[in-house]
N, C-alpha and C positions, 0 to 999 in steps of 0.2 A: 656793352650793348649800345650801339649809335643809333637813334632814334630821331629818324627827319618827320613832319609833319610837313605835306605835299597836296596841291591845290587842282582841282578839275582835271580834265582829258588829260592835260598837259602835263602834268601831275605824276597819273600814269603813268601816261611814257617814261616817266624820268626815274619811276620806283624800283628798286630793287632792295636783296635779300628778302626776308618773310613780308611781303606784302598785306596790310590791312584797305580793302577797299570798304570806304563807308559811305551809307543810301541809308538815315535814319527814315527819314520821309519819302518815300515809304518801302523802296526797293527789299533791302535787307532785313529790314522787319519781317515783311510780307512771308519772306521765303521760310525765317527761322517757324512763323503762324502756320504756313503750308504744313511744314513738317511737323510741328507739334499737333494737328489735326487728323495728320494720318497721308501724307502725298509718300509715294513710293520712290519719285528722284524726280528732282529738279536739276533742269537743264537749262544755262540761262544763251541767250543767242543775240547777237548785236541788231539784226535787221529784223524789218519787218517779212520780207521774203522768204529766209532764212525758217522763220517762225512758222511761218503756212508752208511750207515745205515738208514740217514732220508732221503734218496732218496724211501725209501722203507714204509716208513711212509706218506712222501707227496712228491708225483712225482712231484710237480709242484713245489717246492723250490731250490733255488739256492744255488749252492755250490760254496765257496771261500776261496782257501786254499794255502800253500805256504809252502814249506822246504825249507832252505838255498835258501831263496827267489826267486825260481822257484813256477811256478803254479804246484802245483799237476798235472800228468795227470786224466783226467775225470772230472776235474773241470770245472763249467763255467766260473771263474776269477780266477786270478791269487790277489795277496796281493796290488795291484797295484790303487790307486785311478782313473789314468787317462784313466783309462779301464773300467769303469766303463759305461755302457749303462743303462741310466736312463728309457729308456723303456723294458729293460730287466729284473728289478730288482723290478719296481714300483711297491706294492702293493704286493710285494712277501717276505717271511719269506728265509731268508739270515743264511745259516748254516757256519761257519766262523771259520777255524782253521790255525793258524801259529806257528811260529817258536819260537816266544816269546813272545808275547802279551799273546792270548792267555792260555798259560803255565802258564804264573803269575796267571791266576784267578782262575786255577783249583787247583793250588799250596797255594793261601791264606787261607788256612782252617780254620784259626783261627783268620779271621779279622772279626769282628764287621758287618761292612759295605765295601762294594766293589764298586768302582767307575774308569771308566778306564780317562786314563792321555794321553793328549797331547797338542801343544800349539795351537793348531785351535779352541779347549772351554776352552783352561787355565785359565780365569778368570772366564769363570762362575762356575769352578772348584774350584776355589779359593772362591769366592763368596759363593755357596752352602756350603763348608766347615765353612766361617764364622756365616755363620747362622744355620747351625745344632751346632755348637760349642762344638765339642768330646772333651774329656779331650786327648786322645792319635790318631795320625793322622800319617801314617805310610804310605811314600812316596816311592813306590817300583819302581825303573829302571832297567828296564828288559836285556838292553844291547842286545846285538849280538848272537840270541839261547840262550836266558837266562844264556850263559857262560862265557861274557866276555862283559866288559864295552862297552856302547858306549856314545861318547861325547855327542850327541842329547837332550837323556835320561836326561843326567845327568845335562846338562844342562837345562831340562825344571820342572824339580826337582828342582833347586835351581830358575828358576823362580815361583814359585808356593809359594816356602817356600817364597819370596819375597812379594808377592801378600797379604799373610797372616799376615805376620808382619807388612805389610805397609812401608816396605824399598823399598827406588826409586832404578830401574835398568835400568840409561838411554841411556845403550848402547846395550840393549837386543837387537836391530835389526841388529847391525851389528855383533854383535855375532851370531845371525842365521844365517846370510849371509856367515859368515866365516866359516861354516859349509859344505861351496862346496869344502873346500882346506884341509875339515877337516872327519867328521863322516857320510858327505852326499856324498863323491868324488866318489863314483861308481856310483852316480845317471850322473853322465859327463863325466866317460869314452866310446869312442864309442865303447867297443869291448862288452859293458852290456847294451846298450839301450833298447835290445827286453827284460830283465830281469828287467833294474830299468830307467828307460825312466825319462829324465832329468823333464820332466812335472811333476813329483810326488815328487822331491824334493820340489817344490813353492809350492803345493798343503800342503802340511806336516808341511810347516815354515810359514803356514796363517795365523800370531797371532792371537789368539782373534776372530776370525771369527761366529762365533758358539755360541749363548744366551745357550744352554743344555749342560747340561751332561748325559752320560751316566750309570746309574748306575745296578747294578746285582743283579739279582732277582733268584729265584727259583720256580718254577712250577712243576708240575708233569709230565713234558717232559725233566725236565734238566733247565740250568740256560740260561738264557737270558738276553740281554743288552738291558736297558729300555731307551727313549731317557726323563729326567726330566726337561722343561723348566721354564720359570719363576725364577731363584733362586737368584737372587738379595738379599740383606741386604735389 
């Protein structure tokens, strides 16, 4: 198994075989949160036009969007996991566009297979990977608007590629932790808590939390994020 570690949009483009795209903060988080709360499918979409478009296909679905991690106005949620009202969402098709998560999966054009990344299903990430066993596995960190590193990412990238090899990392929790001083510090300034409310940092650094992954499919409505449980060796 060839196992690249692959940076921003650019990134993207360049991934192939089983693709992992990762949005710790807050994309991919978010969506694994959606689903464990009860969303009936998420749908993730590169534009904002795109977005308010299925409002006109099915009035009754939820929109969740985010620029330089503001809610879109018109949205019902913002990128934010701790915002999330599980009777708001339950049982309803989740149309879902950000700043950089999303962008990776409409930018992977020529992966293989699409599965999105963060460390809340990072082993069953890892796990699923071991057992489909791709010959090439292309680890995409999305960073900051897909234009600039972010520590999080990159860091859950190399927990992954760890996972896979079977090398111990037995200080990965305080390396999350160090993440408040580091890639996650706007989630603790107060002059950004109505934007990134310190609650969505701990939500986001939940290791391991999550038996599924996520994986992207395509339908005759556009791609959507599948939740796949069971994937154990």
């Amino acid at each position: 198994m060839n196992i690249e570690i692959l940076h921003l949009i650019e990134g993207a483009k360049q991934a192939d075989g089983l693709t992992v795209v990762i949005d710790v903060f807050r994309a991919f988080s978010m969506e694994c949160w959606l689903y464990a709360l009860g969303a009936k499918e998420i749908r993730p979409v590169g534009s904002i036009e795109e977005t308010f478009a299925w409002k006109q296909k099915d009035p009754g679905c939820i929109l969740v969007g985010e620029r330089h991690g503001k809610k879109i106005e018109g949205c019902d949620l913002g990128n934010s996991p701790s915002s999330i009202n599980p009777e708001m969402i339950r049982e309803k098709r989740i149309i879902h566009t950000t700043s950089a998560g999303t962008q990776g999966i409409v930018n992977a054009v020529h992966a293989d297979e699409i599965i999105t990344g963060s460390f809340v299903n990072a082993k069953a990430i890892a796990d699923y990977i071991l057992k489909a066993s791709p010959v090439e596995v292309s680890l995409v960190c999305m960073g900051k608007e897909g234009t600039a590193l972010a520590e999080e990412d990159e860091l859950c990238a190399v927990y992954i590629n760890r996972l896979l090899s079977g090398e111990a990392f037995p200080d990965i929790d305080e390396k999350l932790k160090a993440l408040r001083i580091g890639g996650g510090r706007h989630f603790f300034d107060p002059d950004l808590r109505d934007i990134f409310p310190e609650k969505d940092f701990w939500m986001c650094i939940d290791r391991d939390r999550f038996d599924f992954i996520l994986r992207i499919e395509r339908d005759r409505n556009g791609l959507v994020s599948m939740p796949v449980k069971n994937v154990g060796k």
